[in-house]
C-alpha positions, 0 to 999 in steps of 0.5 A: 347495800353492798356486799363484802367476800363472805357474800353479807350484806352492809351498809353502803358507804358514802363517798366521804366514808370512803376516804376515811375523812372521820377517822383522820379527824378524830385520830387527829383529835386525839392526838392535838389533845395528848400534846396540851396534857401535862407532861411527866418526866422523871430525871433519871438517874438524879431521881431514882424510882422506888419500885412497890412491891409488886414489881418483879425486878431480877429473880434472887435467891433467899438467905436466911438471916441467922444461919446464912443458908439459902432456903432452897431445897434444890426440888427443880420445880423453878427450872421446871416452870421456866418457860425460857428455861433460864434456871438450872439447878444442881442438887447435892445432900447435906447434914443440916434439917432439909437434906438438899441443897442446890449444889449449883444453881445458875439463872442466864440473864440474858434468857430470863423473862421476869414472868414470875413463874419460878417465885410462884413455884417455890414451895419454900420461898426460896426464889423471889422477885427483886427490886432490881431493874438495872442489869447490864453486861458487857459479855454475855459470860457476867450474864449468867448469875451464880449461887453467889451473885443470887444469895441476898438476906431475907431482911433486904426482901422484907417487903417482897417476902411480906407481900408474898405472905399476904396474896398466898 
């Protein structure tokens, strides 16, 4: 028995043990095996990926089909819940049935996590996860998402809304 700086006592290791012979070899086992697995590779962008519902792409703003309004209520809980504090939102009020609406509501890209937090929030279902995945910029200015790059109609998220339904 030996003992290590806690003063515990463990097995004495043999020479071989030492070395780390084992380990080598079985790491190396696992590697030799993952090289005869097949292997898959997607041909991208000639075959493009459908993400499911599940996926959380970039976060959007839903607009209502018929009266083209957004949903949002501008309650800031979003921007609250933010944990990199990408959302900021401006509240104002309106004559229409929900009183508020977000006078500017501004999401940094470049700052976004896509945690989620913000759609899980929302008691309005106002903000939601997208099937968006490609997002570039050139300048760190295109970055920052306006009311008018968020808006999308409510029938474009039909699966992302239907799935929200069926797990709330």
């Amino acid at each position: 028995m030996m003992t290590n700086g806690n003063g515990k006592t463990g097995p004495k290791l043999t020479l071989w043990e030492k070395l780390y012979f084992p380990e080598i070899i079985h790491g190396m086992s696992i590697t030799i095996r993952a090289f005869f697995r097949p292997k898959f590779t997607r041909q991208y962008p000639e075959e493009r990926w459908t993400p499911p519902p599940v996926f959380r792409g970039r976060p959007v703003l839903v607009m209502e089909d018929e009266t083209k309004v957004e949903r949002c209520v501008a309650c800031g809980l979003c921007a609250r819940v933010c944990p990199s504090l990408a959302i900021e939102v401006q509240a104002a009020e309106t004559e229409l049935d929900k009183e508020r609406y977000p006078e500017r509501f501004e999401i940094n890209m470049l700052r976004c996590i896509f945690c989620g937090f913000c759609e899980e929030v929302c008691p309005e279902e106002a903000i939601i996860m997208s099937k968006d995945f490609e997002i570039t910029f050139t300048d760190p200015r295109d970055a920052i998402f306006g009311k008018e790059k968020l808006l999308i109609p409510a029938s474009h998220l039909k699966d992302r809304l239907e799935f929200l339904k069926q797990y709330r």
